[in-house]
C-alpha positions as CSV (number, residue, x, y, z in Angstrom):
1,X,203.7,50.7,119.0
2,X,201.2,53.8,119.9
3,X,198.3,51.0,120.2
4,X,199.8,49.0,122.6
5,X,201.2,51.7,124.9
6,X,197.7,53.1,125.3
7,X,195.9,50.0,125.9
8,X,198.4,49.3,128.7
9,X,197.7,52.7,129.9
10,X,193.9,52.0,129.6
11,X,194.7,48.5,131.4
12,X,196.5,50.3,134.3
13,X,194.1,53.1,134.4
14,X,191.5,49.6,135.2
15,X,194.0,48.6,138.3
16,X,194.0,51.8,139.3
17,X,190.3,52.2,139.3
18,X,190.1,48.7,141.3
19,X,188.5,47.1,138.5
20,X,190.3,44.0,138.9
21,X,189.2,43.5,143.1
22,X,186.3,41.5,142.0
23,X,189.0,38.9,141.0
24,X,189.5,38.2,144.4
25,X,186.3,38.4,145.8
26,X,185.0,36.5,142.8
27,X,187.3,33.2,143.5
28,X,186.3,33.5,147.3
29,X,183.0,33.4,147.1
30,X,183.0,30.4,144.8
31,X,185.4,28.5,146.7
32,X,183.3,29.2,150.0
33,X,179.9,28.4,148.1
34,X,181.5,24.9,147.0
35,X,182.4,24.4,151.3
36,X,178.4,25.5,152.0
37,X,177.3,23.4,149.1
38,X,178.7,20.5,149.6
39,X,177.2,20.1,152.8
40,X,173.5,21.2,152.3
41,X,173.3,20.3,148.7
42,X,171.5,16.7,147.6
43,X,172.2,17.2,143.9
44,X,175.2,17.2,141.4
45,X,177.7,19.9,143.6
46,X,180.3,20.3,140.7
47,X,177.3,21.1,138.4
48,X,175.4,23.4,140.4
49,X,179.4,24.9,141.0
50,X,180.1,25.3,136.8
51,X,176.5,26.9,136.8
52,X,177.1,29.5,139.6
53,X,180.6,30.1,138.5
54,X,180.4,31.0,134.6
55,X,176.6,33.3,135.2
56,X,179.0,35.4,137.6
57,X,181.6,35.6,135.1
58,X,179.2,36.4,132.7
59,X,177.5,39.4,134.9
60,X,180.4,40.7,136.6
61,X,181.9,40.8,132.9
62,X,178.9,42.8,131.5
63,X,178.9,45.0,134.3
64,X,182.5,45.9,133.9
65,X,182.3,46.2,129.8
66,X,179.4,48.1,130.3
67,X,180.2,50.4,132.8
68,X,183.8,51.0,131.9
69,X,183.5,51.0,128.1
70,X,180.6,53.8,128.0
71,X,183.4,55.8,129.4
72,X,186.7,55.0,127.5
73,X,186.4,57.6,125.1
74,X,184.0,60.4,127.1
75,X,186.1,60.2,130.2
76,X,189.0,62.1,128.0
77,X,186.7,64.3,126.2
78,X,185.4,65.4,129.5
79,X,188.8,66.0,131.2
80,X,190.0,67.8,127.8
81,X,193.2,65.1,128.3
82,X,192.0,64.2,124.1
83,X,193.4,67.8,123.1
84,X,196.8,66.7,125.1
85,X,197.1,63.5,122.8
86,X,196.1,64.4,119.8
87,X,198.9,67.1,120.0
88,X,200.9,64.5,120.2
89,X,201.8,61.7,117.0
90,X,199.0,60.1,117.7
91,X,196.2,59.1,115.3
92,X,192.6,59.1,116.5
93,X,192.3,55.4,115.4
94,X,195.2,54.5,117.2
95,X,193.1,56.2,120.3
96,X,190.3,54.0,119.8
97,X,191.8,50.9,119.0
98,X,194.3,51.7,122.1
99,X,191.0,52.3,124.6
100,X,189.3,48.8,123.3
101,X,192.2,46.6,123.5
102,X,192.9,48.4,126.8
103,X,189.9,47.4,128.6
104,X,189.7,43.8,126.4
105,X,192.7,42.8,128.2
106,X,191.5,43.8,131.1
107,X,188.7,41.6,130.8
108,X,190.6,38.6,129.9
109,X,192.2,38.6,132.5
110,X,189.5,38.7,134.4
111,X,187.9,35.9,132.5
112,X,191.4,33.9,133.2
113,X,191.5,34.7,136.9
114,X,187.6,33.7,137.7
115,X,188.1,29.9,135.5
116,X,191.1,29.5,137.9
117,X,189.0,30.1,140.7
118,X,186.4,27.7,139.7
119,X,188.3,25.0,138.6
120,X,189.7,25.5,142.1
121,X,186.6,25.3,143.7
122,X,185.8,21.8,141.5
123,X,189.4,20.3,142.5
124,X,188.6,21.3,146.6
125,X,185.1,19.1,146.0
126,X,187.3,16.3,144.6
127,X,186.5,15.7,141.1
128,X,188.9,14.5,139.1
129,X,190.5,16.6,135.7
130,X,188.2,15.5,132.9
131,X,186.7,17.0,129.7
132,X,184.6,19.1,132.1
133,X,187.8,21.6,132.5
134,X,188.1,21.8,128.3
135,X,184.2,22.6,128.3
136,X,184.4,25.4,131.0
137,X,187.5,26.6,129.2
138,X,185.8,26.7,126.3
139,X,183.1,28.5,127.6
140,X,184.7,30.9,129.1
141,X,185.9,31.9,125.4
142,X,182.9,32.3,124.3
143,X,182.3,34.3,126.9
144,X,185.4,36.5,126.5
145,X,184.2,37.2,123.3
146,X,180.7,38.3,124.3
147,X,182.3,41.0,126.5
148,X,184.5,42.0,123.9
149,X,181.3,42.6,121.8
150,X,180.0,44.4,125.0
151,X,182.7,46.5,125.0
152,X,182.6,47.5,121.4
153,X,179.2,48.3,121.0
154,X,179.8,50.3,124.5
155,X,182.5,51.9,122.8
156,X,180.8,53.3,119.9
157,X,177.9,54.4,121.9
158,X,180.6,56.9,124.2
159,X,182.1,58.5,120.7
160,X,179.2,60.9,120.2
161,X,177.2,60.1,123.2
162,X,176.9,60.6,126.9
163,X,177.8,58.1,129.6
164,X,173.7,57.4,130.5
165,X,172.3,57.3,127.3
166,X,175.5,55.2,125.9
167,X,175.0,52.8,129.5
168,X,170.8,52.7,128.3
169,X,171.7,51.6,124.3
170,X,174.5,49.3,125.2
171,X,172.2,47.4,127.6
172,X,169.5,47.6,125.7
173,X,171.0,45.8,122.6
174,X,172.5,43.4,124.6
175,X,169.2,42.2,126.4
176,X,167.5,42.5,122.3
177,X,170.5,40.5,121.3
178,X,169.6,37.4,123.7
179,X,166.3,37.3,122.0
180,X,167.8,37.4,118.6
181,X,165.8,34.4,117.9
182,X,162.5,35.2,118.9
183,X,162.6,38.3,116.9
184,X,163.7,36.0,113.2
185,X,161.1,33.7,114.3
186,X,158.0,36.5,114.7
187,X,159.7,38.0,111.5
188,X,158.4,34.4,109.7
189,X,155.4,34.2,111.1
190,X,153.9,37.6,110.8
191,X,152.0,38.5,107.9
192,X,152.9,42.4,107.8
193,X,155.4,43.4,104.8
194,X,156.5,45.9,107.2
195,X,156.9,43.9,110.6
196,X,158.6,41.6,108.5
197,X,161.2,44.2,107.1
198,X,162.0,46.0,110.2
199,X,162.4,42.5,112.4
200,X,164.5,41.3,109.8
201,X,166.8,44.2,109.9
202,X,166.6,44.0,113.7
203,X,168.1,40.6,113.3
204,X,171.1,41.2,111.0
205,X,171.6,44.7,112.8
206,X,171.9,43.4,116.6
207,X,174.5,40.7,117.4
208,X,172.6,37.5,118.2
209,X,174.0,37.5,122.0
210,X,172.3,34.0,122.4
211,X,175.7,32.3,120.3
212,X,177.7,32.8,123.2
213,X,175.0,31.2,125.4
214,X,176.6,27.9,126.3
215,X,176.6,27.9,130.4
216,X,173.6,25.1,131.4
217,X,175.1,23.0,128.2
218,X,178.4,23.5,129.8
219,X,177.5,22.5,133.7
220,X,175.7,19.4,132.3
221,X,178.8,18.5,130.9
222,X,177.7,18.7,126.7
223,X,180.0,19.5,124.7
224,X,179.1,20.7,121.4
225,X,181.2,20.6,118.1
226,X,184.3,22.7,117.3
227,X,183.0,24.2,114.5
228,X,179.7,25.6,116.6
229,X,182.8,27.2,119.4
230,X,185.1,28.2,116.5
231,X,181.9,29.8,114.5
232,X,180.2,31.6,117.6
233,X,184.1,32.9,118.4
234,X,184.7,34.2,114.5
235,X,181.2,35.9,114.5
236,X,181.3,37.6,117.4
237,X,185.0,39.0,117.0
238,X,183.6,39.8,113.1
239,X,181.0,42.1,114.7
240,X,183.0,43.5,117.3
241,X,185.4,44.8,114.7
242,X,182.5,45.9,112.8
243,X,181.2,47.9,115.3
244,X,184.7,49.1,116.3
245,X,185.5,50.2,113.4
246,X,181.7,52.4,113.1
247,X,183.6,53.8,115.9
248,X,186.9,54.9,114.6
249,X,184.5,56.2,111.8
250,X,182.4,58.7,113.5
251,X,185.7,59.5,116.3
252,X,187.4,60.6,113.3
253,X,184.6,63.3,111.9
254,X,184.1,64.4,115.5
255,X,185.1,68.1,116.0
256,X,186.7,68.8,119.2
257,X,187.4,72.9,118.5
């Protein structure tokens, strides 16, 4: 299938690009902070480890979707390697679709590779397996599917945009989207028609980033209710392929003569 072969393309071009070297770096410096903090540290180690380890997954993931998506589509554009492909069978959504599930599977693994590293990290400080493991498992889901929202909203930013200003909207909606809530509140409280309008499209419009926002409930071991992890996981992977498929929209009116 065309889609597959260039999303494993896009996921070697990642290799390549020595994307995935934070892997290893990642899973040593949590397994060397769990050493150092088990010696100096007075309160709850494992916590403290969960806490540490899932914000770095979550920051070195942003970084990556951010900073890789923005130039998925613009890196081919710019090399003129676009007018190569589409010469050859291969549909401009196919293209797209490729370049996102490219770099998604790059990311999960990434996501796969750091949870290994911390569950290491709790095993070394001698806890025993309990429902901690299914929560940070489940968290890092949640997170996956944040960066694959990343990644899509990154994406449609590079189809008619350049690198910088795609990089500048993509972070800004995804620091707007983890105060979703603030902005539905001050739309109910305001007493302007037209603050009230334009904060309630800015809620609906922007992905409510603060769904995926489960780390402190995760480190303090609460687990919520499967229908709260299956929800957050079905809306965020419903707006992704929303915003993907803006994408494939405005990739296929673009003229490249």
């Amino acid at each position: 299938m065309k889609i597959v072969s260039i999303a494993k393309n896009t996921f070697k071009e990642c290799v390549r690009d020595k994307v995935l070297y934070n892997l290893v770096i990642f899973a040593v410096l949590i397994i060397v902070s769990s050493l150092i903090l088990g010696t100096i540290t007075i309160g709850d180690v494992k916590q403290i480890i969960i806490n540490l380890g899932l914000s770095t997954l979550s920051i070195f993931g942003t970084l990556i979707a951010i900073f890789i998506g923005i130039q998925l589509v613009y890196k081919e554009i710019d090399k003129k390697t676009v007018y190569s492909l589409f010469a050859k069978p291969i549909s401009r959504y196919e293209f797209v679709l490729g370049k996102y599930l490219g770099l998604t599977w790059t990311l999960a693994t990434n996501v796969f590779v750091m949870i290994l590293g911390i569950y290491a990290s709790v095993l070394y400080l001698g806890h025993s397996i309990d429902r901690s493991y299914l929560l940070i498992f489940l968290a890092g889901l949640l997170i996956l599917v944040e960066l694959m929202l990343v990644i899509a909203i990154a994406l449609f930013f590079s189809t008619f945009s350049t690198p910088a200003l795609s990089a500048l909207f993509t972070f800004s909606i995804y620091v707007i989207g983890h105060f979703n809530s603030d902005i539905r509140q001050y739309s109910a409280q305001s007493n302007s028609v037209l603050a009230k309008i334009c904060a309630g499209f800015l809620y609906y419009a922007i992905p409510n980033f603060g769904n995926f926002d489960v780390i402190s409930k995760t480190a303090h071991g609460q687990f919520l209710t499967s229908g709260t992890y299956l929800l957050s996981m079905t809306y965020g992977i419903a707006f992704s392929a929303g915003i993907v498929s803006l994408a494939v929209l405005i990739f296929e009116r673009r003229d490249f003569k």
